[in-house]
C-alpha positions in Angstrom: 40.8 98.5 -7.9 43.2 95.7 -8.8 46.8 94.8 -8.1 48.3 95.8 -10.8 46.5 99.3 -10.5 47.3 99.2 -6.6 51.4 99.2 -8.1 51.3 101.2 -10.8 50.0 104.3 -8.7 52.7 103.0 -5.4 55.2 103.5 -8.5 54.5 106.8 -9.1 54.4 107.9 -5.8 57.7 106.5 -4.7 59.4 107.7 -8.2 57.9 111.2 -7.3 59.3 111.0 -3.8 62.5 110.2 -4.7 62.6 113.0 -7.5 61.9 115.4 -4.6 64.3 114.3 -2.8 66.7 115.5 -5.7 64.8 119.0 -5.9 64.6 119.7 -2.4 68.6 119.2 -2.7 69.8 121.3 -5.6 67.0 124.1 -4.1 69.7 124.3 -1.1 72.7 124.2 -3.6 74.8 126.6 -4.9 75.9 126.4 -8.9 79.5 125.3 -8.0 78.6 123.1 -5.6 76.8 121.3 -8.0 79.9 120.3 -9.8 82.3 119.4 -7.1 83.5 116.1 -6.7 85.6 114.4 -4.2 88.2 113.0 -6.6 88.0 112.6 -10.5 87.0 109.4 -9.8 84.1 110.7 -8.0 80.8 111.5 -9.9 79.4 115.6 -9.6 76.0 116.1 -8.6 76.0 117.3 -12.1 77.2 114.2 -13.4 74.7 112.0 -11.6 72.0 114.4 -13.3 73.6 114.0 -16.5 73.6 110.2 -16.2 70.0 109.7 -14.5 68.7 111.9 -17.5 70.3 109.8 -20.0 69.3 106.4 -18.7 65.6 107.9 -18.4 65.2 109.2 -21.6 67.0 105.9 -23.4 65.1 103.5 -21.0 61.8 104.7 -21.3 61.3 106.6 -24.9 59.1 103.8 -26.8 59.7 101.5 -23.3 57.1 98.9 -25.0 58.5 98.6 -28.6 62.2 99.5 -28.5 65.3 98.1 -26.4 65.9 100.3 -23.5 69.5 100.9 -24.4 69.0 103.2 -27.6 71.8 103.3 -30.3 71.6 107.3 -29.7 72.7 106.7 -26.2 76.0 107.9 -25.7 76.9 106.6 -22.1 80.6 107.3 -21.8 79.7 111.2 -22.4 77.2 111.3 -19.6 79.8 110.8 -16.9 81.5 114.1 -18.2 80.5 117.5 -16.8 79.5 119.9 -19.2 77.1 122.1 -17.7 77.8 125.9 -17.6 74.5 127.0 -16.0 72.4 125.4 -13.0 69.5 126.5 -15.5 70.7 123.4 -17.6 71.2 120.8 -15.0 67.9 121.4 -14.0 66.3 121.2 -17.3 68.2 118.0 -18.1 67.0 116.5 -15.0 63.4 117.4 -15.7 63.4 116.3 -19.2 64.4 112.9 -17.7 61.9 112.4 -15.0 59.4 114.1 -17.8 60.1 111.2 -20.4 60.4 108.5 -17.6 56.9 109.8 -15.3 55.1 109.9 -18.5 56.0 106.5 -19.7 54.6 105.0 -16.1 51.6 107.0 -16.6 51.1 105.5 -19.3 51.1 101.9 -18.5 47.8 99.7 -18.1 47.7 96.3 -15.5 48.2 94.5 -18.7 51.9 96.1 -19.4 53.6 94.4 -15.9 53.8 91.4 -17.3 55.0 91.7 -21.0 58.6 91.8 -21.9 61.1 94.1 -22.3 64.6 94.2 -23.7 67.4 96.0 -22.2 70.7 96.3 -23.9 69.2 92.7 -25.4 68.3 91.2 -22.0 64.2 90.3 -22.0 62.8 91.9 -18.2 58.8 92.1 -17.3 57.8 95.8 -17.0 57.6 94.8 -13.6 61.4 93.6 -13.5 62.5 96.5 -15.5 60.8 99.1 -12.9 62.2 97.6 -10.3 65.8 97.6 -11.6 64.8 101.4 -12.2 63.9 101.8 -8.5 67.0 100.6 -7.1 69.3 102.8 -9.9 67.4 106.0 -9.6 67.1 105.9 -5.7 70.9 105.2 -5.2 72.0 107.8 -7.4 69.4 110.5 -5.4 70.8 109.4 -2.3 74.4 109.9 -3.7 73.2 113.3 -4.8 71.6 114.2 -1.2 75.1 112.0 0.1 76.8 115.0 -1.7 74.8 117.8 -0.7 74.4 117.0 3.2 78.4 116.8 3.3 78.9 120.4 1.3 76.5 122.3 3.2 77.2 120.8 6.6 75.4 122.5 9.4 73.3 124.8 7.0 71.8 121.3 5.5 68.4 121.5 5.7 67.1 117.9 6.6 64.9 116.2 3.6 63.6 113.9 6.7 63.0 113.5 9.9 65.4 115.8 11.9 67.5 113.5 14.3 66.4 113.3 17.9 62.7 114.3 16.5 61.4 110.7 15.6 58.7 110.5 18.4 57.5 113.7 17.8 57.3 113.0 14.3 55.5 110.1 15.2 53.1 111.4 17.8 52.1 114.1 15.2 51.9 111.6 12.1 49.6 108.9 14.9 47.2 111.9 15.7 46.8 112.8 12.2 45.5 109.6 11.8 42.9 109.6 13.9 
């Protein structure tokens, strides 16, 4: 196995870690929560969802051939809550990951390094899933941000629980053996 290989499936793993960090949150979340906000100039969870889905799908529909920023796109809209049903959030958010985890499946060792344009500017594959990680995991830590602080003592921990991290480790450094 190659390097290029070796990254692709690291990728996929940490994209699919980071979208269960997202699920294991709106699991433990009622509807309304979903669409509180601290102030209106605070983003919902429902927002965030909104907005991931719509960067995924316009980033990485034809990824290879079109610029990521599609003329369909309508960004302003995304940062507007209009969700009635959980039912919908969630759908949104899969179609998003659906589009986006497909595209990466897709890609060969020979995609890192060509070129891609977004909103004009020319990235590598490489570069432009890279800016992807860094947007995608700061809105899912706003999103579990958001949930921790609304559930409060009924959060259920995505992580290590605190005061459990040699524990954690003892049983992780056994498992290895």
């Amino acid at each position: 196995m190659n390097i290029g290989q070796i990254y692709l499936g690291v990728i996929q793993e940490r994209f699919q870690a980071i979208k269960e960090l997202g699920d294991r949150t709106f699991a433990q979340l009622a509807h309304d929560q979903l669409h509180w906000s601290y102030n209106e100039d605070s983003n919902s969870i429902a927002v965030i969802i909104k907005h991931m889905s719509g960067n995924m799908v316009s980033r990485w529909t034809d990824f290879l051939t079109t610029d990521g920023e599609k003329p369909t796109r309508n960004r302003d809209d995304e940062f507007f809550d209009s969700f009635t049903l959980k039912e919908e959030l969630i759908a949104v958010w899969e179609k998003g990951w659906q589009v986006f985890i497909d595209t990466l499946r897709g890609l060969t060792e020979e995609d890192l390094l060509k070129v891609v344009k977004i909103r004009g500017a020319q990235h590598t594959v490489i570069e432009a899933i890279e800016r992807q990680v860094a947007h995608y995991a700061m809105h899912v830590g706003q999103i579990v941000y958001i949930g921790k602080q609304l559930k409060g003592e009924e959060w259920e921990t995505l992580s290590i629980p605190k005061g459990q991290s040699n524990a954690f480790t003892e049983a992780m450094m056994k498992e290895q053996k």
